[in-house]
C-alpha positions as CSV (number, residue, x, y, z in Angstrom):
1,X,59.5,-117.2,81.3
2,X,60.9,-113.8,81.2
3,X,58.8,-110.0,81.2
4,X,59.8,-109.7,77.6
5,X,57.8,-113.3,76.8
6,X,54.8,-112.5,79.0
7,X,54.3,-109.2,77.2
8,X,54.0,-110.5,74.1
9,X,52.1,-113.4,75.0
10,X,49.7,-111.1,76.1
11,X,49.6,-108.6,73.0
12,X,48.8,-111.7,71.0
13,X,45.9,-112.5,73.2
14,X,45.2,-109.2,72.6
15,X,45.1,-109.1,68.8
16,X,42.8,-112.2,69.2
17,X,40.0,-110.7,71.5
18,X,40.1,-107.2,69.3
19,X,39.4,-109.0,66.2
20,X,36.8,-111.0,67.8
21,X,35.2,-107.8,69.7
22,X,35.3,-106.1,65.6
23,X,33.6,-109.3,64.5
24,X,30.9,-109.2,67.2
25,X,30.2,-105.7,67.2
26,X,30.0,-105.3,64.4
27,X,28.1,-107.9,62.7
28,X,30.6,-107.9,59.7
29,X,34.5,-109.4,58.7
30,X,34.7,-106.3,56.7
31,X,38.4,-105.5,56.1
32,X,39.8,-108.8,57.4
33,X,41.7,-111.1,55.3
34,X,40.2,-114.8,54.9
35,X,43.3,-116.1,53.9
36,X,45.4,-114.5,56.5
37,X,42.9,-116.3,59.2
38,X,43.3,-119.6,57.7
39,X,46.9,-119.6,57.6
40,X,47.1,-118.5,61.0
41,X,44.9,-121.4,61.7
42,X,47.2,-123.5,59.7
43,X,50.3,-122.2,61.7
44,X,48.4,-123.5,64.9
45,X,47.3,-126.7,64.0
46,X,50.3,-127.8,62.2
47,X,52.7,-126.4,65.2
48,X,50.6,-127.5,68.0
49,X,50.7,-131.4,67.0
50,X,52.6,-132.1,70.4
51,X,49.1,-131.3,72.5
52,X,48.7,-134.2,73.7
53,X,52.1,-135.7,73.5
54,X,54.3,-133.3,75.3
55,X,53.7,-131.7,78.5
56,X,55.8,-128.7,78.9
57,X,53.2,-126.1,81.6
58,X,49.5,-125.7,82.3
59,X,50.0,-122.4,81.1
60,X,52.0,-123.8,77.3
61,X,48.5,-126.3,77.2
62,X,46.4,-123.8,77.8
63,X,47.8,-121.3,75.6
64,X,48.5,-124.2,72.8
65,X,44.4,-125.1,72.8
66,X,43.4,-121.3,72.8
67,X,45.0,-120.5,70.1
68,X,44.0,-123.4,67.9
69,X,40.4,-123.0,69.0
70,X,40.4,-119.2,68.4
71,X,41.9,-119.1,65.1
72,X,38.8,-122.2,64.2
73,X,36.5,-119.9,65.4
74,X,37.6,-117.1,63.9
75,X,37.2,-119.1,60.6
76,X,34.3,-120.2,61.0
77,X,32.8,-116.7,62.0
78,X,34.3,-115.8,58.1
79,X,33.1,-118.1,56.2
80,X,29.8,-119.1,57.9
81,X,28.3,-116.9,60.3
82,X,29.4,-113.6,59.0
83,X,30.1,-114.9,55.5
84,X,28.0,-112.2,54.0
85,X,30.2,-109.5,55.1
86,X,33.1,-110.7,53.2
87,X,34.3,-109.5,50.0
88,X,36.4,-112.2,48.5
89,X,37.1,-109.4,45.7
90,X,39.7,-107.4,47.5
91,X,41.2,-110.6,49.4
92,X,43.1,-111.7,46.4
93,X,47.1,-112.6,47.6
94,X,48.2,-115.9,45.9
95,X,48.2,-118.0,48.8
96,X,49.4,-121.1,47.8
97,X,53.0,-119.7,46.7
98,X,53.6,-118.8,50.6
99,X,52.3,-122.5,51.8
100,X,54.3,-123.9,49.1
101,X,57.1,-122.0,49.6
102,X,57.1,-123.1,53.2
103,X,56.8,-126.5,53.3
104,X,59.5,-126.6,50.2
105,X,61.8,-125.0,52.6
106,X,60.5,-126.9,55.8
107,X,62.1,-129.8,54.1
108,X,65.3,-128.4,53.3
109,X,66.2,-126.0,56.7
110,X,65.1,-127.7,59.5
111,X,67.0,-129.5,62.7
112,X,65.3,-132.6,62.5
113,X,64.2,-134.8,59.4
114,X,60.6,-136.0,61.1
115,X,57.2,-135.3,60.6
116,X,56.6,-133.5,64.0
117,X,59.6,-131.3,63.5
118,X,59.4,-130.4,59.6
119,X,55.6,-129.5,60.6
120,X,56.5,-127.1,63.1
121,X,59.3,-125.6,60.8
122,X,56.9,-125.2,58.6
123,X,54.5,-123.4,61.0
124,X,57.3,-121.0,61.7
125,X,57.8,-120.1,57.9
126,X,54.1,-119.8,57.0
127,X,53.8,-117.6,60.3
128,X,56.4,-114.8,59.4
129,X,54.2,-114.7,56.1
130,X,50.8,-115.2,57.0
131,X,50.2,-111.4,57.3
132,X,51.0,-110.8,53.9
133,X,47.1,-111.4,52.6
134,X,46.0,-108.8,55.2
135,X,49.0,-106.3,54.3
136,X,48.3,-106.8,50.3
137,X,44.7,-106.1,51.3
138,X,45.2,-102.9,53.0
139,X,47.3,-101.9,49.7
140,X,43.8,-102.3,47.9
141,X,41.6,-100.6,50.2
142,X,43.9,-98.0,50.8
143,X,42.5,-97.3,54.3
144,X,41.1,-99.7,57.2
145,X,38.6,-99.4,60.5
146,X,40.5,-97.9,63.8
147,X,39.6,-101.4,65.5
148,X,41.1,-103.1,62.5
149,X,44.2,-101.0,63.2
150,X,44.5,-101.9,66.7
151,X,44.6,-105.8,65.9
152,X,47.2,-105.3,63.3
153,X,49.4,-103.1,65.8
154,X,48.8,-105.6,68.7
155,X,50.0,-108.5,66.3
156,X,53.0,-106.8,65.0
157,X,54.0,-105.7,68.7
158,X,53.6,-109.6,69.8
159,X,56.5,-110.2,67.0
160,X,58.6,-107.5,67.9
161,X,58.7,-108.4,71.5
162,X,59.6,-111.7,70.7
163,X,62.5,-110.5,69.2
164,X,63.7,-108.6,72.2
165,X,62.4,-111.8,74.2
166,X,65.0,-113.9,71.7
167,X,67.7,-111.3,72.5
168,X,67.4,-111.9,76.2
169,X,67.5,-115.4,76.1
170,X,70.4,-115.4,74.1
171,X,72.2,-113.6,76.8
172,X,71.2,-114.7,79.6
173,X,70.8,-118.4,78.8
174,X,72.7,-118.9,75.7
175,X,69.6,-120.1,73.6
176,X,70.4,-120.1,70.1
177,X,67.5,-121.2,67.9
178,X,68.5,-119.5,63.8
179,X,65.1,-120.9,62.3
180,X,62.8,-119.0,64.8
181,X,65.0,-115.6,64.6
182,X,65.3,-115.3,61.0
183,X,62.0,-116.0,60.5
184,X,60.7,-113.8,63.3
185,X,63.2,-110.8,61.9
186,X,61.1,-111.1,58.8
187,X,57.6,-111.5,60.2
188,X,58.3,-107.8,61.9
189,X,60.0,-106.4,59.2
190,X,56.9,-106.7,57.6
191,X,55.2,-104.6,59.6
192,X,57.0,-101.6,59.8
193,X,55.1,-99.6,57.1
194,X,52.0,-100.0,58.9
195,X,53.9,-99.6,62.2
196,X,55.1,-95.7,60.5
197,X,51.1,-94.7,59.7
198,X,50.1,-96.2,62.9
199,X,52.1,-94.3,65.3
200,X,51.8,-90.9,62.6
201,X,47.9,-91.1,62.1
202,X,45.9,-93.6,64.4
203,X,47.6,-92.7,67.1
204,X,47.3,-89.5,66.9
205,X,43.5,-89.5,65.7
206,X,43.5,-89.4,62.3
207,X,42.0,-92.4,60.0
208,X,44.4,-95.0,58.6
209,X,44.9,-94.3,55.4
210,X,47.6,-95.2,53.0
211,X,49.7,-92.5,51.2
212,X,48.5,-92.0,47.4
């Protein structure tokens, strides 16, 4: 594992324990996308099938069952515990063309025709467009909490590192993996609006607030 990896490894852990420390101390899910959750939940448990089949590092298990348990939680804190606190009214993206449009192309560009393998393809599709209910969200709110911020930075930055993590590997190892990159290339691309207002306004103290 290189610096590059570890880095973003950890600003994804990081993203996780933010939203959770919003959730918790505040009491409320305000300003977090359902649907975004669930798909990242959906991007867990459909990639990390191989649990129990494939041993790769204590560190790849341990990181495997975190992130499938945390993104459960973190649906279950939604739509039960905090359930009050959410406003299904302004969480309105159209999911199902994303998982749709996934698994339709999961079928067609993939390496290997076989369960295990079209279902991680598919989790690396749905993942470069799960943040698209949170993103359409923000465009309806027009502003969002500075913790809310935070997550969605830490998040984007996991992405973009894994881009410069690809980058290394390519050169130093030769690793060539076209599914993973083009999908990651748009996952970060996706962020780069917010990435602007981030660095202009949160940054620098100001609320987060779209431009009229």
């Amino acid at each position: 594992m290189n610096l590059f990896r570890l880095i973003a490894d950890l600003m994804h852990l990081a993203s996780i324990f933010i939203l959770l420390l919003k959730m918790q101390k505040t009491r409320s899910v305000a300003g977090i996308s359902f649907k975004t959750q669930a798909l990242y939940a959906a991007v867990f448990l459909t990639r990390y099938l191989d649990l129990f089949t494939r041993f790769v590092s204590l560190y790849n298990t341990v990181m495997k069952i975190f992130f499938i348990a945390t993104s459960l939680y973190i649906v279950y804190l939604m739509k039960i515990k905090f359930k009050a606190t959410n406003d299904p009214r302004l969480d309105t993206f159209q999911v199902q063309y994303v998982v749709g449009g996934c698994a339709l192309l999961a079928l067609v560009a993939n390496y290997e025709f076989t369960v295990q393998e079209i279902l991680w393809t598919f989790s690396v599709y749905l993942e470069a467009l799960a943040i698209l209910p949170q993103l359409f969200m923000l465009t309806k709110t027009g502003e969002a909490e500075v913790i809310t911020t935070h997550y969605l930075f830490a998040l984007g930055a996991y992405r973009a590192l894994y881009l410069v993590n690809w980058i290394y590997r390519y050169f130093a190892e030769g690793h060539v993996d076209w599914i993973v990159w083009i999908a990651g290339t748009v996952q970060t691309g996706l962020y780069c609006d917010f990435f602007f207002i981030y660095f202009t306004k949160v940054l620098k103290g100001a609320k987060f607030e779209l431009p009229q």
